[in-house]
C-alpha positions as CSV (number, residue, x, y, z in Angstrom):
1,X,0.0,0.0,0.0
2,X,0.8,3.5,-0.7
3,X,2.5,5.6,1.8
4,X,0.7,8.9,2.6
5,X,3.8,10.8,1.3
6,X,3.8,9.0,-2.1
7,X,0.0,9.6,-2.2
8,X,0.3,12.9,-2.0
9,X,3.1,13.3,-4.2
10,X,0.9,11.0,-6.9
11,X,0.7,13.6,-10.4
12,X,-3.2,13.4,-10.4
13,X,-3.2,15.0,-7.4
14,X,-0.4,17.6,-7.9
15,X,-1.4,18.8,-11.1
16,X,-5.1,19.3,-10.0
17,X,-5.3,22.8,-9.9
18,X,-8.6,24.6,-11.3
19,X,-8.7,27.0,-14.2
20,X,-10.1,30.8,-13.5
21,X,-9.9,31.9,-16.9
22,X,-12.8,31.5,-17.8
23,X,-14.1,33.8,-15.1
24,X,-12.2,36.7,-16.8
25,X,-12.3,35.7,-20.2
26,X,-9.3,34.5,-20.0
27,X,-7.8,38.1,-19.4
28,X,-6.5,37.2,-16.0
29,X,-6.0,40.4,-14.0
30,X,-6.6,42.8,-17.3
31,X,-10.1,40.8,-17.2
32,X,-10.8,41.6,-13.7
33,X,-10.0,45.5,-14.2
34,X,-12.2,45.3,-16.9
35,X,-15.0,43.9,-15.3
36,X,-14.9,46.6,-12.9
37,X,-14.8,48.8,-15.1
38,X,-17.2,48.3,-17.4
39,X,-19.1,47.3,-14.1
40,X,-17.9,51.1,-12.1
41,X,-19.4,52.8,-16.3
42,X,-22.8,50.8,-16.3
43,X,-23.0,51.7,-12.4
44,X,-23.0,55.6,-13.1
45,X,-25.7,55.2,-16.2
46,X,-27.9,53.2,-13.6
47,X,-27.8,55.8,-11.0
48,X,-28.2,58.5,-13.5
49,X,-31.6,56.7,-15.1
50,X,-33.1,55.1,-11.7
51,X,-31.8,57.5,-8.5
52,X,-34.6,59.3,-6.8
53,X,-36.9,57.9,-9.4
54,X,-37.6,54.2,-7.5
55,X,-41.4,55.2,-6.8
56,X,-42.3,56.4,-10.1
57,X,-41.9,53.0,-12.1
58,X,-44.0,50.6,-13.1
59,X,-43.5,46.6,-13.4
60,X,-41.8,46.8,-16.2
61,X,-39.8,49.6,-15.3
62,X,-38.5,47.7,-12.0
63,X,-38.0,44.7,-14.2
64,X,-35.5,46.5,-16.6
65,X,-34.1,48.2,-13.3
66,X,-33.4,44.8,-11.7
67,X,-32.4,43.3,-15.1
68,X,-29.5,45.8,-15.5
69,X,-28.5,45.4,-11.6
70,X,-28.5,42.1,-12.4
71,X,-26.0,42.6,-14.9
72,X,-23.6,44.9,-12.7
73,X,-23.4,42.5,-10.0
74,X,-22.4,39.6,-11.9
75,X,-19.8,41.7,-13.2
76,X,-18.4,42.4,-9.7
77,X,-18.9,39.3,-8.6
78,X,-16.7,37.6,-11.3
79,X,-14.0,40.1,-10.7
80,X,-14.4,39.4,-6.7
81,X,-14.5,35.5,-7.5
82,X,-11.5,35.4,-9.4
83,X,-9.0,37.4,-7.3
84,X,-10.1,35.7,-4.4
85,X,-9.7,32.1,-5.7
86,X,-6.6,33.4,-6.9
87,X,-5.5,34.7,-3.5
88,X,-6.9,31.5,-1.7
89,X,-4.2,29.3,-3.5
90,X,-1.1,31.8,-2.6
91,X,-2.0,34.1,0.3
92,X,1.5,35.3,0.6
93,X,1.7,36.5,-3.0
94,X,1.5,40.4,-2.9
95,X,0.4,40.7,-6.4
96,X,-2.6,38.5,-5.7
97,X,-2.7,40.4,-2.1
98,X,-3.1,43.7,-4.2
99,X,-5.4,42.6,-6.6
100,X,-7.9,41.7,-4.2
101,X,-7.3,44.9,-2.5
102,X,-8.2,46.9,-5.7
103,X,-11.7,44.5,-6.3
104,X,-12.6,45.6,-2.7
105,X,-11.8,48.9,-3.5
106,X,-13.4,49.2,-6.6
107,X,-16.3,47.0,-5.3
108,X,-17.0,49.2,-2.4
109,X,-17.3,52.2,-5.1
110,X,-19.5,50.7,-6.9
111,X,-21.8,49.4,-3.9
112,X,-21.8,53.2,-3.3
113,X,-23.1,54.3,-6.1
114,X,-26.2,51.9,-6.1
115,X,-27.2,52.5,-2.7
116,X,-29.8,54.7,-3.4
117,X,-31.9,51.7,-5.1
118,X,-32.2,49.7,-2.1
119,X,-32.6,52.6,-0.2
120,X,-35.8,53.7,-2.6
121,X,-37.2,50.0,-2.8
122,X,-37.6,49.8,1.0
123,X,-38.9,53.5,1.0
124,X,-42.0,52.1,-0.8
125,X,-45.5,51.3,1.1
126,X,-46.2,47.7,1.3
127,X,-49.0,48.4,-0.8
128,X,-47.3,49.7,-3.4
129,X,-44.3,46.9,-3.4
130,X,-46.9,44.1,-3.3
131,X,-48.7,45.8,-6.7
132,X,-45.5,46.0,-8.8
133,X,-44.2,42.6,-7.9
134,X,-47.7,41.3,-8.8
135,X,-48.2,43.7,-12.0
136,X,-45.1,41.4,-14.0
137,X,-44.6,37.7,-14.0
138,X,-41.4,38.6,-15.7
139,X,-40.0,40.1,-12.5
140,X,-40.1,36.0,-10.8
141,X,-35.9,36.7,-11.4
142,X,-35.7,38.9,-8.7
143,X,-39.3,38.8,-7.0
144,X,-38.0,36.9,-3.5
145,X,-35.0,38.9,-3.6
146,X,-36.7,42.2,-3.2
147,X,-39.1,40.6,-0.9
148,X,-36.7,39.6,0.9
149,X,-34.5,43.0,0.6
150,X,-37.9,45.0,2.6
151,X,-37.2,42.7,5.6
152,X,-34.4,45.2,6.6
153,X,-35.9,48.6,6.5
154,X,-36.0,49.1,10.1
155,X,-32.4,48.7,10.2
156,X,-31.3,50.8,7.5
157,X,-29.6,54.2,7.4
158,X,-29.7,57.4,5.8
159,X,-28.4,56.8,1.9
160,X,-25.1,59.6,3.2
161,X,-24.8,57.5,6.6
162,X,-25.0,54.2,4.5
163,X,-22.1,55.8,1.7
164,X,-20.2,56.4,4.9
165,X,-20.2,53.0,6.3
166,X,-19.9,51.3,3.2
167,X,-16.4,53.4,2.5
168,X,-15.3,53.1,5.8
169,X,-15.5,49.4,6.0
170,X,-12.8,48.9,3.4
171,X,-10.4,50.0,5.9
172,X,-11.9,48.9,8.7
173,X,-13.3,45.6,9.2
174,X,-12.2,44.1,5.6
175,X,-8.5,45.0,6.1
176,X,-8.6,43.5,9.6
177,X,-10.3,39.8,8.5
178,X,-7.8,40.3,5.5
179,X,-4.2,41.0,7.9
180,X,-6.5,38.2,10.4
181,X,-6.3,35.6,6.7
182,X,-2.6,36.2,5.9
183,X,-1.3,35.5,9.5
184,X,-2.9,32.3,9.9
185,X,-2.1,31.1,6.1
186,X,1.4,32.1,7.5
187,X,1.6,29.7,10.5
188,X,3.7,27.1,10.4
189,X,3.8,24.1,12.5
190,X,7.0,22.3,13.2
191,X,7.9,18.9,13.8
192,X,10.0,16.8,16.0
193,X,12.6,16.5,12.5
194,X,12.3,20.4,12.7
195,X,10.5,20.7,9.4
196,X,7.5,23.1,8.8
197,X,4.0,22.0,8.1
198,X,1.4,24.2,7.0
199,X,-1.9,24.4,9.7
200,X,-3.9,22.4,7.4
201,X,-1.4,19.4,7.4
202,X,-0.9,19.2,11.1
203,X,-3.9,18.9,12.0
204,X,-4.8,15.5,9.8
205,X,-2.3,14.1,12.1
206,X,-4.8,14.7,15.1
207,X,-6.4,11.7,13.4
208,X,-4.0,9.2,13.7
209,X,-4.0,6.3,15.7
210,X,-0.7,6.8,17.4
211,X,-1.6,9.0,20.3
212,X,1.9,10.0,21.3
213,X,1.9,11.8,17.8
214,X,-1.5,13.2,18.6
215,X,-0.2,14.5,21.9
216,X,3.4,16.2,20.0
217,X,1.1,17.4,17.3
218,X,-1.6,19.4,19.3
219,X,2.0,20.9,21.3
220,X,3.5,21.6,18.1
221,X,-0.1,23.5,16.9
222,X,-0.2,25.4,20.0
223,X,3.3,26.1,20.3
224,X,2.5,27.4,16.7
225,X,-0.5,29.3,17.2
226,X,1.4,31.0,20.6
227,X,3.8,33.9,18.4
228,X,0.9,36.1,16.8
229,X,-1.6,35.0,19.9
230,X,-1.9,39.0,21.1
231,X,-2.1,40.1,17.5
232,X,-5.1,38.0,16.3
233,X,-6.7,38.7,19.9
234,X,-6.7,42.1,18.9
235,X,-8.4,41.9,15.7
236,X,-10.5,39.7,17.2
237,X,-11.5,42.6,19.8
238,X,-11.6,45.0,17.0
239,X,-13.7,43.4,14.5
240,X,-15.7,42.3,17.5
241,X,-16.9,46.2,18.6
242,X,-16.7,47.4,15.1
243,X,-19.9,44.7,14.8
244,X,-20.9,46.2,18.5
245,X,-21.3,49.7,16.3
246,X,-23.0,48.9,13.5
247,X,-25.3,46.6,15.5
248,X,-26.5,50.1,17.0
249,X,-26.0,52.2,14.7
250,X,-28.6,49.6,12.7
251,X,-31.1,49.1,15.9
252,X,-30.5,45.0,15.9
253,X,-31.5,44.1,19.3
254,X,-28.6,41.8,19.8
255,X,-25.6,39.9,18.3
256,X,-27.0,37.6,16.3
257,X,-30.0,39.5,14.8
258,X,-28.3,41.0,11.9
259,X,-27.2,37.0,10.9
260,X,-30.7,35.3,11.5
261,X,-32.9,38.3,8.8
262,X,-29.6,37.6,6.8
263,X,-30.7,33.6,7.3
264,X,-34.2,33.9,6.4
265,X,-34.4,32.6,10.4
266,X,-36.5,34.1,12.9
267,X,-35.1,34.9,16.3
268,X,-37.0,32.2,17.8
269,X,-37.0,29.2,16.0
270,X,-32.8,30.0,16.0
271,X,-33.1,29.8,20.0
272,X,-34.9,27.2,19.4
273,X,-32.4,25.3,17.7
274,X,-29.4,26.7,20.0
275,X,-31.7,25.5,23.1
276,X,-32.5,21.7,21.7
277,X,-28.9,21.2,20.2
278,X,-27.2,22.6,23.8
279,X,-30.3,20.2,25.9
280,X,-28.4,17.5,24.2
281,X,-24.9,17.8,25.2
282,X,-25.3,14.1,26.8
283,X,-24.7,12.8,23.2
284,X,-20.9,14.0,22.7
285,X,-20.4,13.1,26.3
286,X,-21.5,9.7,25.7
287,X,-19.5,9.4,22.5
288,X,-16.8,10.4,24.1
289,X,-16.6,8.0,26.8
290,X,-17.4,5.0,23.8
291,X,-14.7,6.6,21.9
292,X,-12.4,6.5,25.4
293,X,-13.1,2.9,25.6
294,X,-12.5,2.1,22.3
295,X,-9.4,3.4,22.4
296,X,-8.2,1.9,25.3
297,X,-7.9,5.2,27.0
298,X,-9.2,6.1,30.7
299,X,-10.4,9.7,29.5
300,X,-9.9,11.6,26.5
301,X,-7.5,14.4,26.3
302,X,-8.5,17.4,23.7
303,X,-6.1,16.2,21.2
304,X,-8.1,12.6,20.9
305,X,-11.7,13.5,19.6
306,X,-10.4,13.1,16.1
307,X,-8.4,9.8,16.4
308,X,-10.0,7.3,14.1
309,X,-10.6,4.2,16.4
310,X,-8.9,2.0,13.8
311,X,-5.2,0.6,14.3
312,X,-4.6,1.8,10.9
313,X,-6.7,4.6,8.7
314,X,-7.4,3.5,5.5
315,X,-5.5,6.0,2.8
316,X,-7.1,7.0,-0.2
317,X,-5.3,7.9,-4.0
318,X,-7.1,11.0,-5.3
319,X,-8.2,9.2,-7.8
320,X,-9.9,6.7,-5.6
321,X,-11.7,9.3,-3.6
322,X,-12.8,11.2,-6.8
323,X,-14.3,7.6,-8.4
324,X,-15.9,6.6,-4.9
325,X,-17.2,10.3,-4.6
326,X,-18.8,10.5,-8.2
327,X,-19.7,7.0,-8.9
328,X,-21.9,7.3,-5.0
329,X,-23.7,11.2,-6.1
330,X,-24.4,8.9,-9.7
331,X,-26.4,5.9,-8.4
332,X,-28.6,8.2,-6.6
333,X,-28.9,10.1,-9.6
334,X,-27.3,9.9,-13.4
335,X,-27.8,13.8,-13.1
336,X,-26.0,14.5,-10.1
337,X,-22.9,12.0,-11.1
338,X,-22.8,13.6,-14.0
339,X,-22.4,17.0,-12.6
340,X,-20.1,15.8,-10.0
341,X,-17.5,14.5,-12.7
342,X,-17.4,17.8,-14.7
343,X,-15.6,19.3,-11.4
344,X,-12.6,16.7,-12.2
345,X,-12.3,17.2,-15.9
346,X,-13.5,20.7,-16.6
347,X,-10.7,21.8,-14.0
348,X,-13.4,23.4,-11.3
349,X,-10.9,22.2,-8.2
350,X,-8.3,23.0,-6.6
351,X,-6.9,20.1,-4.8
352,X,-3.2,19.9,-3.4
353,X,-1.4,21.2,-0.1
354,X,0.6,23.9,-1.3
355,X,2.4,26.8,0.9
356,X,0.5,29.8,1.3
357,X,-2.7,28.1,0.5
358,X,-5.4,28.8,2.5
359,X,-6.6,25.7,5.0
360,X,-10.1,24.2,4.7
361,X,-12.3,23.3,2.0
362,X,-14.9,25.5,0.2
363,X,-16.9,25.8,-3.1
364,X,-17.1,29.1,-4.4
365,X,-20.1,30.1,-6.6
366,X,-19.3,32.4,-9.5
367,X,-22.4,33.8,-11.3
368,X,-22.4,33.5,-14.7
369,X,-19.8,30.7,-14.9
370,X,-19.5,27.5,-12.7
371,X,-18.5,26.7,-9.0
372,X,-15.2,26.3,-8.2
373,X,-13.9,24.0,-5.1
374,X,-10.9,24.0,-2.9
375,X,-9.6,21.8,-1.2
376,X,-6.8,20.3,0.9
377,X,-6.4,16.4,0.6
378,X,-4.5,14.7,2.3
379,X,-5.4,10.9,1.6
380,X,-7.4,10.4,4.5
381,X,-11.0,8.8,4.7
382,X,-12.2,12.5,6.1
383,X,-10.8,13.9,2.8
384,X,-13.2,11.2,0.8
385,X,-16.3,13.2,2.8
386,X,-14.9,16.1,2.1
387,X,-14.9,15.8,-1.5
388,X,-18.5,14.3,-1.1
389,X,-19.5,17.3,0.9
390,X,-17.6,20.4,-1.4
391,X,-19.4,18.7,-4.2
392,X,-23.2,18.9,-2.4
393,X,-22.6,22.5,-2.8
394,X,-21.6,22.6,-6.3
395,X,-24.3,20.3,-7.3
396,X,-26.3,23.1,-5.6
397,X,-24.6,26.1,-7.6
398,X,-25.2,24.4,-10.7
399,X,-28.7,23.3,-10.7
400,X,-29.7,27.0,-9.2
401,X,-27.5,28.8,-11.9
402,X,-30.5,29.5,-14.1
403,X,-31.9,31.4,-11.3
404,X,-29.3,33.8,-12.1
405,X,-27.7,36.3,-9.3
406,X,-30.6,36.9,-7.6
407,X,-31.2,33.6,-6.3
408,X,-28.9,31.3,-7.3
409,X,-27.4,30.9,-3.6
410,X,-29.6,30.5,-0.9
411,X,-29.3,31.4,3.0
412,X,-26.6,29.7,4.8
413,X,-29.4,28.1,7.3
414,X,-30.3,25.8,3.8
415,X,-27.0,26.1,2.4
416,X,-25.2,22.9,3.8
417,X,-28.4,20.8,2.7
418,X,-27.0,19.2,-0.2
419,X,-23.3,19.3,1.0
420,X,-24.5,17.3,4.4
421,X,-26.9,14.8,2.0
422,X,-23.9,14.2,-0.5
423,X,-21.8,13.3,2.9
424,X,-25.0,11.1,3.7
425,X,-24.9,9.2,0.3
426,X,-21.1,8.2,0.8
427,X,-21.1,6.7,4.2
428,X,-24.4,5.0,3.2
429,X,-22.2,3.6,1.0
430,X,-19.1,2.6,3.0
431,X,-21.6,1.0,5.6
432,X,-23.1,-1.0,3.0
433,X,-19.2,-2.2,1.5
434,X,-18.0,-3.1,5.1
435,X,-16.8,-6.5,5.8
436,X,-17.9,-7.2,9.2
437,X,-19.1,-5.6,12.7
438,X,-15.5,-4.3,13.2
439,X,-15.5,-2.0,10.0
440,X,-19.1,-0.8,10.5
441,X,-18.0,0.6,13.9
442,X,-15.0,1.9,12.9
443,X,-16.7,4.1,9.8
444,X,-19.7,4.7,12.7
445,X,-16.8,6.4,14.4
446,X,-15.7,8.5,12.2
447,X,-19.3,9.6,11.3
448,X,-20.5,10.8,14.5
449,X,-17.0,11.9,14.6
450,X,-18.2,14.7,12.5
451,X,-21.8,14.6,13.3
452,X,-20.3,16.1,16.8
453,X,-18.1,18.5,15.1
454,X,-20.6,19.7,13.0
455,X,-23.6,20.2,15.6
456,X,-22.6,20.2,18.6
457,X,-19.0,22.0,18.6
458,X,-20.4,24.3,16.4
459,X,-23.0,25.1,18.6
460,X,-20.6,25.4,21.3
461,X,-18.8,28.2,18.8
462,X,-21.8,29.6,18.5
463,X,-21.4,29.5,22.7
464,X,-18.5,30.9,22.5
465,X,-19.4,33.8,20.2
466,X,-22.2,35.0,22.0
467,X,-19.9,35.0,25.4
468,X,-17.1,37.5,23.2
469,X,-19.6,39.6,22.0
470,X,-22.0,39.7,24.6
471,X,-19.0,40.4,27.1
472,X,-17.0,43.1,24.6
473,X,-20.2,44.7,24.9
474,X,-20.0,44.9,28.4
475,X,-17.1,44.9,29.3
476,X,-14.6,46.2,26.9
477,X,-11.6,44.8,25.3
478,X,-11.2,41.6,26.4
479,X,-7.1,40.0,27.4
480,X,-6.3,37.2,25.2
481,X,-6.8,35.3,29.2
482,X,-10.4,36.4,28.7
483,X,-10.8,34.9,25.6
484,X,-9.1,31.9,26.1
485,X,-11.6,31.7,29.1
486,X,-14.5,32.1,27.3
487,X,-13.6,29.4,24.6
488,X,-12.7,26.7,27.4
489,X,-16.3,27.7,29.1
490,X,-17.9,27.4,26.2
491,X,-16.2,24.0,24.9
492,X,-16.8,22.5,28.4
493,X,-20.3,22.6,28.5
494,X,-20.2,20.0,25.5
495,X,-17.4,18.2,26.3
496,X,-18.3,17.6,30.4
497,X,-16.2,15.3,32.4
498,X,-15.9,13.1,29.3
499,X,-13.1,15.3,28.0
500,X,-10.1,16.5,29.5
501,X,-8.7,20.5,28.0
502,X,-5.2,20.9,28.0
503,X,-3.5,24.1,28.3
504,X,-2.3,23.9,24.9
505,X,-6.0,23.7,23.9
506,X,-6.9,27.6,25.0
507,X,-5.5,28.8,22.3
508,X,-7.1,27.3,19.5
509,X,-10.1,29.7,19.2
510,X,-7.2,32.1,17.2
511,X,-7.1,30.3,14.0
512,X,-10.7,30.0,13.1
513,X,-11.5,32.3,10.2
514,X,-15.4,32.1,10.7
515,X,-15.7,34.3,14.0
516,X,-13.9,37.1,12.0
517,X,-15.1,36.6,8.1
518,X,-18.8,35.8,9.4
519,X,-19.7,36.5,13.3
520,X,-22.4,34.4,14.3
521,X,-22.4,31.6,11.1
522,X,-21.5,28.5,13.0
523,X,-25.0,27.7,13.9
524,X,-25.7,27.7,10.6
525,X,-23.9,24.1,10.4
526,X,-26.3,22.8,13.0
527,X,-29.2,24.0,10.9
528,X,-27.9,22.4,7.8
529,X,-26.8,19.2,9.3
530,X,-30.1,18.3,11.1
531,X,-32.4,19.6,7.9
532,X,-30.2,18.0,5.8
533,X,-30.3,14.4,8.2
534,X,-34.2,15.0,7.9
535,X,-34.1,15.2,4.2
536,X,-32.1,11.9,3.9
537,X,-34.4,10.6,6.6
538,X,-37.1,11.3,3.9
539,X,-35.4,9.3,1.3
540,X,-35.0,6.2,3.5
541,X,-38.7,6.5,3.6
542,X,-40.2,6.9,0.3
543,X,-37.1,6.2,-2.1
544,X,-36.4,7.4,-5.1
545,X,-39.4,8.9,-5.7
546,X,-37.9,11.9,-3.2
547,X,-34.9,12.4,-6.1
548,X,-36.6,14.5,-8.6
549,X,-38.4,16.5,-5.9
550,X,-34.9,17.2,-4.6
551,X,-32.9,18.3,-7.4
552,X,-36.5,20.9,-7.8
553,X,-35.2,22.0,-4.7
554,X,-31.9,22.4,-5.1
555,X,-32.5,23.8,-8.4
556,X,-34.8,26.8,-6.9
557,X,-31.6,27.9,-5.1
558,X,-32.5,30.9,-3.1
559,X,-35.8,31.8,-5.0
560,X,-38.0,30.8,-2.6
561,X,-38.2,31.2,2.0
562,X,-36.5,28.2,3.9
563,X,-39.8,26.9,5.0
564,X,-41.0,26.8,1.2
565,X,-37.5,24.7,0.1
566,X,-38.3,22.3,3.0
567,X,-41.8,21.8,2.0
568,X,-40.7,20.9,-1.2
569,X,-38.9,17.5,0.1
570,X,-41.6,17.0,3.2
571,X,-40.0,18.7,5.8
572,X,-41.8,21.2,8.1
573,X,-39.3,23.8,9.3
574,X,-42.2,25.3,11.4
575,X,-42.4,21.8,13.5
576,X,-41.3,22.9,17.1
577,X,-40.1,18.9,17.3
578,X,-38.2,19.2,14.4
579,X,-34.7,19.8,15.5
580,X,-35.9,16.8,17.9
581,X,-36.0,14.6,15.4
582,X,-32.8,15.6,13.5
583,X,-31.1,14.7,17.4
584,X,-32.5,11.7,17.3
585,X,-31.3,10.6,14.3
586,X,-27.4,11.7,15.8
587,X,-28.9,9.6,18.7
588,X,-29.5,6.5,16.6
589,X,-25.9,6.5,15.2
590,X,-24.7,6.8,18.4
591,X,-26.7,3.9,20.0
592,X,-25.7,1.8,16.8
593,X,-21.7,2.5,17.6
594,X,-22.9,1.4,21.3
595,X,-24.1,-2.0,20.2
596,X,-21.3,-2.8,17.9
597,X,-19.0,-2.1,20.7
598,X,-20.6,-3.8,23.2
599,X,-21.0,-6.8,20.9
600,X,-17.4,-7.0,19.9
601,X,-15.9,-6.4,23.5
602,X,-19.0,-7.0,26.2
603,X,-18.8,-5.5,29.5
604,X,-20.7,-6.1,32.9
C-alpha cells in the first residue's frame, strides 16, 4: 500500500489545480480591471436613469431596473470571485494580495453608487411593493429577492450615513479579516525532524491512531498558534466592537439579529435550535466515553476527539476518492454523477497542499460561470467526505445557476443541505461495503465523529461567540486570558467530564476564520446538518421517488423562504419537534456504535 507521502506526491493530485480563466475571459488580471470597469461605467448610467426615481416605475420599469443590476453584480462578482480564488491558493503572494485589495476597493465604489436603489425600494409602502411585484410575471428573477430585501428597513440608514459606512469598512473591518487571513495562512507548524508543516497538514495528524503523535502534534499546533496569539486577539476585539457599532447604529437588538434576517431565520426558531442542540450535550459526552473505551484510553484528552478508532486509517489515491465520490452522487442520480464529474475534468478544483494556500475546503459560486472548489487532501478517509460534501454544494450552484444572481445561492441556514446529503450518500455507501461488525463501527466512528463537530461543537462556537460579543459589549476589550476563558467555558459545556482541556488547547479559538469573516455563522452548520439528516431521513422513507423532488429543490436555489424549500422535500421547518428529530437521528448512530461495541468487546 501507498505511503501517505507517495500519495500525495501521486501527479493526479499535484497537477489538479482549477482553471479561472474563464471567469475573466481569459484576461486574467486585465479581465478583472475590466470587469470593474465596465461594471464602475454601467453603475453611473444606472444611478443616473433610476436614483430618486424608484417610486415612479412601473412593473416593467423595476423589471428593466433589476435586469441591469443584475448585470452589474455579476460583473463584480466575477471580478471578486477570481481574485479571491486566486489569493486563496497563494496568500503570501503580494500581487494576488493587491489585486484583491483593488476588487474591494473598486467594489465598495460601486456598492456606493447603487445605494440609493435599495434605499428607494424599502422607502415604498407595502401596498405599493406588493402591486408591482404582482403587476409582471417577468420580474419571478428577482421577485423573493426584493421581498426579501424590505425585511431590513428598520435597520437601515440614511443613503449619506449608509455611503459612509460602506467606504469606511474597506479600511476597517475588511482589512482586519484580510491582515486576520494572511497570519494564519502564514503559520507554520513544526515537527520533532524540525521541518515546517502548513496548519492544514498538522492537523490531519490529530487523526492518527498513534496517540503519542496526537499528543506532539496538538503541542506543536499550539506552540504554533502562541507567536501572533496577542495580534489575532486584537483583531478579534476590534472586529468584534466594530460589529458592536453597527449593530447600534442599525437598531439590531442583539448579536446575532443582523445573521438570523440575513438567514431567512426568525429569532426564535434559531433559540430554538441553540436550546435543543445545547439540551443535548449528553450525546458528545456519551460518544466520548465510547470513543475512550475504544481506544483503550481512561479519558480523553482534547487532542483525541479526532483519532480514528482503527489501528490503521485506511488511505485514499485522489483518484480513488474522486471515483468513490462520483460514482456514490451517480447511483442516486445519473444527473447528479454527472455533474459531480465535470468538477474533475473541466478543472473546477483546486486540490493539493501547497504553501500559502489557505486551510479548509470550500466551493465558491461564481455567477455566470461555474462553481469552483478548494480543497486540501491529504489521503485520508475524512478527505473522501470532504470531496463528497464540497461537491453537495456545487451540485447546488449548478442546478440553481439558471436562477441567475438573484437567487442562485440560498441562505446559509439551507445552504449545507446538499453538501451534508452528498456526505449522507457516501457513508451509506461505506456501511453497505463493510466487511464485518468491526469495520461498521469503525466508519460509525468517524461519522459521529463529524456529526459532533458539526452540531454540537459548532454550537458550542456559537457559545463561545455570544460569550465574546455579549462580554466586549459589556465589558470592553477583552485579554487574550479572557478569551481563552471564554472558549474553554464554552467547549466544556459539550465536552463535560468526558473530556479533559489541555492548556495547549486555550489557544485554539485564534485560528478559526469564521468568527472574523462571518460573526455568528457556526449555527448555521447545525441547521444544515439536522435539515439535511431529515431530508435523507425522507429518502430512507419513500425512495427514489424523493430524487426528482430534490434536485427541484436544489435547483430553486435561493428563489423561494426556507420553509418553502423544506416543504418541497416533506420537511416542516415550522415543527417545534423538528430539531428533535434531526437529534434523534445523531442519537440512533450513536446507539448503533454502542451496540457494535458492546458486541465485539462485552462488558458487565
Amino acid at each position: 500500500m501507498a505511503s501517505p507521502e507517495q500519495l500525495l506526491r501521486d501527479p493526479e493530485l499535484t497537477e489538479s489545480a482549477w482553471d479561472l480563466a474563464p471567469i475573466v475571459d481569459g484576461e486574467g488580471d486585465e479581465g478583472v480591471r475590466r470587469l470593474l470597469g465596465e461594471a464602475l461605467a454601467r453603475s453611473g448610467a444606472f444611478a443616473e436613469a433610476y436614483a430618486g426615481k424608484v417610486a415612479t416605475l412601473a412593473s416593467a420599469g423595476l423589471r428593466e431596473a433589476m435586469l441591469e443590476l443584475g448585470a452589474i453584480m455579476e460583473l463584480v462578482d466575477r471580478a471578486g470571485s477570481y481574485a479571491m480564488l486566486s489569493f486563496s491558493t497563494d496568500s503570501a503572494d503580494p500581487a494576488r494580495g493587491a489585486l484583491l485589495q483593488h476588487v474591494q476597493e473598486r467594489g465598495t465604489e460601486i456598492e456606493t453608487e447603487l445605494l440609493f436603489f435599495e434605499l428607494e425600494w424599502a422607502a415604498l409602502s407595502d401596498e405599493q411593493a406588493q402591486t408591482l411585484l404582482e403587476g409582471d410575471a417577468d420580474l419571478e428573477f428577482c421577485a423573493h429577492h426584493l421581498r426579501s430585501a424590505r425585511r431590513y428597513r428598520p435597520h437601515l440608514l440614511s443613503e449619506p450615513e449608509e455611503r459612509v459606512l460602506a467606504e469606511k469598512g474597506l479600511s476597517s473591518s475588511a482589512a482586519w479579516a484580510r491582515l486576520f487571513g494572511e497570519q494564519v495562512a502564514a503559520i507554520r507548524v513544526h515537527d520533532e525532524a524540525g521541518l515546517e508543516r502548513p496548519l492544514e497538514a498538522a492537523f490531519s495528524d490529530l487523526a492518527s491512531p498513534d496517540r503519542e503523535l496526537r499528543a506532539r502534534t496538538a503541542e506543536a499546533i499550539s506552540a504554533a498558534l502562541e507567536p501572533g496569539l496577542r495580534t489575532r486577539a486584537y483583531i478579534y476585539n476590534t472586529l468584534v466592537y466594530d460589529k458592536s457599532v453597527d449593530d447600534r447604529l442599525r437598531r439590531y437588538p442583539h448579536w446575532l439579529a443582523a445573521r438570523n434576517l440575513a438567514n431567512e431565520a426568525d429569532d426564535g426558531s434559531v433559540l430554538a435550535l441553540i436550546n435543543a442542540v445545547r439540551g443535548r450535550y449528553d450525546i458528545p459526552q456519551r460518544w466520548y466515553r465510547l470513543k475512550a473505551r475504544l481506544l483503550g484510553l481512561e479519558r480523553l484528552s482534547d487532542y483525541d476527539r479526532n483519532a480514528t478508532v482503527a489501528d490503521s486509517e485506511p488511505l485514499y489515491s485522489y483518484a480513488q476518492a474522486r471515483e468513490l465520490v462520483t460514482d456514490t452522487y451517480a447511483r442516486f442520480s445519473p444527473q447528479a454523477g454527472q455533474i459531480a464529474r465535470r468538477f474533475f475534468d473541466e478543472h473546477w478544483i483546486d486540490a493539493p497542499l501547497r504553501e500559502n494556500k489557505r486551510g479548509g475546503a470550500y466551493c465558491a459560486t461564481v455567477s455566470g460561470v461555474h462553481p469552483y472548489v478548494m480543497l486540501n487532501f491529504t489521503a485520508r478517509r475524512r478527505d473522501v467526505m470532504t470531496i463528497a460534501h464540497e461537491l453537495g454544494h456545487g451540485l447546488h450552484a449548478v442546478l440553481a445557476d439558471k436562477q441567475g444572481i438573484f437567487h442562485q445561492s440560498t441562505p446559509l441556514t439551507v445552504a449545507e443541505t446538499a453538501s451534508v446529503f452528498g456526505e449522507t450518500l457516501v457513508f451509506e455507501r461505506l456501511l453497505e461495503e463493510c466487511e464485518g461488525d468491526q469495520q461498521r463501527l469503525e466508519l460509525l466512528a468517524g461519522r459521529i465523529d463529524d456529526a459532533v463537530a458539526t452540531v454540537f461543537r459548532q454550537m458550542a462556537m456559537n457559545r463561545f461567540e455570544h460569550l465574546i460579543h455579549t462580554r466586549r459589549r459589556q465589558q470592553g476589550e477583552l485579554s487574550v486570558e479572557d478569551i481563552s476563558a471564554a472558549w474553554v467555558e464554552s467547549q466544556a459545556e459539550m465536552l463535560g467530564d468526558a473530556v479533559e482541556i489541555t492548556p495547549g488547547y486555550h489557544s485554539w479559538w485564534s485560528y478559526i476564520p469564521h468568527f472574523i469573516n462571518t460573526p455568528g455563522y457556526v449555527y448555521a452548520y447545525a441547521y444544515g446538518q439536522l435539515l439535511a439528516l431529515s431530508v435523507y431521513g425522507r429518502y430512507r422513507e419513500v425512495g427514489p421517488t424523493l430524487v426528482p423532488k430534490y434536485l427541484e429543490m436544489l435547483a430553486a436555489g435561493g428563489s423561494r423562504p426556507p420553509q418553502e424549500l423544506g416543504a418541497m422535500v416533506g420537511v416542516d421547518l415550522a415543527d417545534p419537534g423538528f430539531w428533535d428529530a434531526g437529534l434523534a437521528l445523531v442519537n440512533a448512530q450513536l446507539a448503533a456504535a454502542e451496540e457494535l461495541a458492546q458486541r465485539l468487546a462485552p462488558q458487565g
